[in-house]
N, C-alpha and C positions, 0 to 999 in steps of 0.2 A: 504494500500500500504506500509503505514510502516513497519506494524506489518510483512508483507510476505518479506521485505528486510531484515529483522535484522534476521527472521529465516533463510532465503539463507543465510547471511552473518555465521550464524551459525552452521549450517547441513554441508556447505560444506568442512569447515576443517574438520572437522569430518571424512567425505567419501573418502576426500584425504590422509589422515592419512591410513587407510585400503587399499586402494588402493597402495598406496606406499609399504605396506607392504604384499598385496599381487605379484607386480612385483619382489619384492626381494626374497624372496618366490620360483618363477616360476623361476629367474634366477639360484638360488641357486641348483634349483631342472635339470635346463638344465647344468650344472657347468661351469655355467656364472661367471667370477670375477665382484662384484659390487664396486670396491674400485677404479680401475681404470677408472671408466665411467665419472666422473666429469669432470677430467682433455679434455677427451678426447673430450667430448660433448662442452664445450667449448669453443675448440679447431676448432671443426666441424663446430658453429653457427658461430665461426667470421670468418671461411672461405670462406661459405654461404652467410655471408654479403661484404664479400669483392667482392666476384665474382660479386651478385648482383647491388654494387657502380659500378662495372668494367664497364658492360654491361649498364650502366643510362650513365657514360661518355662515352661510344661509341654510345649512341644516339643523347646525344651534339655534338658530331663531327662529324655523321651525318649532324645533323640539322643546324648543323654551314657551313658545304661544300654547303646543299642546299639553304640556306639563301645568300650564295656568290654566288652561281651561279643564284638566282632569283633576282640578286640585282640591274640590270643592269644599272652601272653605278652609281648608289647612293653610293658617299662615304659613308655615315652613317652607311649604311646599311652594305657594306664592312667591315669596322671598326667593326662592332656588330658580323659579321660573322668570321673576323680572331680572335679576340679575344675571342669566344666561342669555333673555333678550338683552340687555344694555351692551353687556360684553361681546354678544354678536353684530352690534352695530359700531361699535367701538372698533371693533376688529376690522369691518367693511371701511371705513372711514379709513382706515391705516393702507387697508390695502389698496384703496383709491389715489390717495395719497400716494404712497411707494410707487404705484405705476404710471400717474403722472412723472414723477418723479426720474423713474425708469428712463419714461418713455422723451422725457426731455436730455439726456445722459448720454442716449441710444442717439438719437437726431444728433446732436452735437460731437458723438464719438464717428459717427458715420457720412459726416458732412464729408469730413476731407479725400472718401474715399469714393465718394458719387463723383 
């Protein structure tokens, strides 16, 4: 078992190395620019994750409206539920925020390359 992880752990840079340079290769050959992708992709995955966070706090404020309204009458429970709405809008706020934010970062980092 060991002996076959240390060669995974070895073969596959190897394969990833070729591979890399066969997608640059195929871009170059489609007259892909590969110099601008970094910035871009980047750019791409924390949008992907912010949208992702968006949509987890809009399930909290869900979960938080349904929690108040199955609460009947239990302050507790109340209290668990408004607070899970606030914090879910709190959260959306942040994340709107961050993605402007992002998304002026992104324009600015990618001006010089347009």
């Amino acid at each position: 078992m060991r002996q076959w992880l240390q060669e995974m752990f070895t073969i596959m840079p190897a394969h990833a190395g070729k591979v890399s340079e066969g997608l640059e290769t195929a871009a170059e050959t489609a007259d892909l620019s590969t110099q601008e992708n970094l910035p871009r992709l980047i750019g791409d995955v924390l949008e992907y994750v912010l949208g992702f966070v968006g949509v987890i706090l809009l399930i909290v404020i869900i979960y938080g409206g349904v929690t108040w309204m199955t609460a009947g009458g239990d302050e507790d429970r109340v209290k668990k539920a408004r607070n899970l709405i606030v914090n879910g809008i709190i959260g959306i706020i942040i994340i709107a925020l961050s993605y402007t934010i992002l998304n002026y970062v992104m324009n600015w980092l990618l001006a010089p390359l347009q």
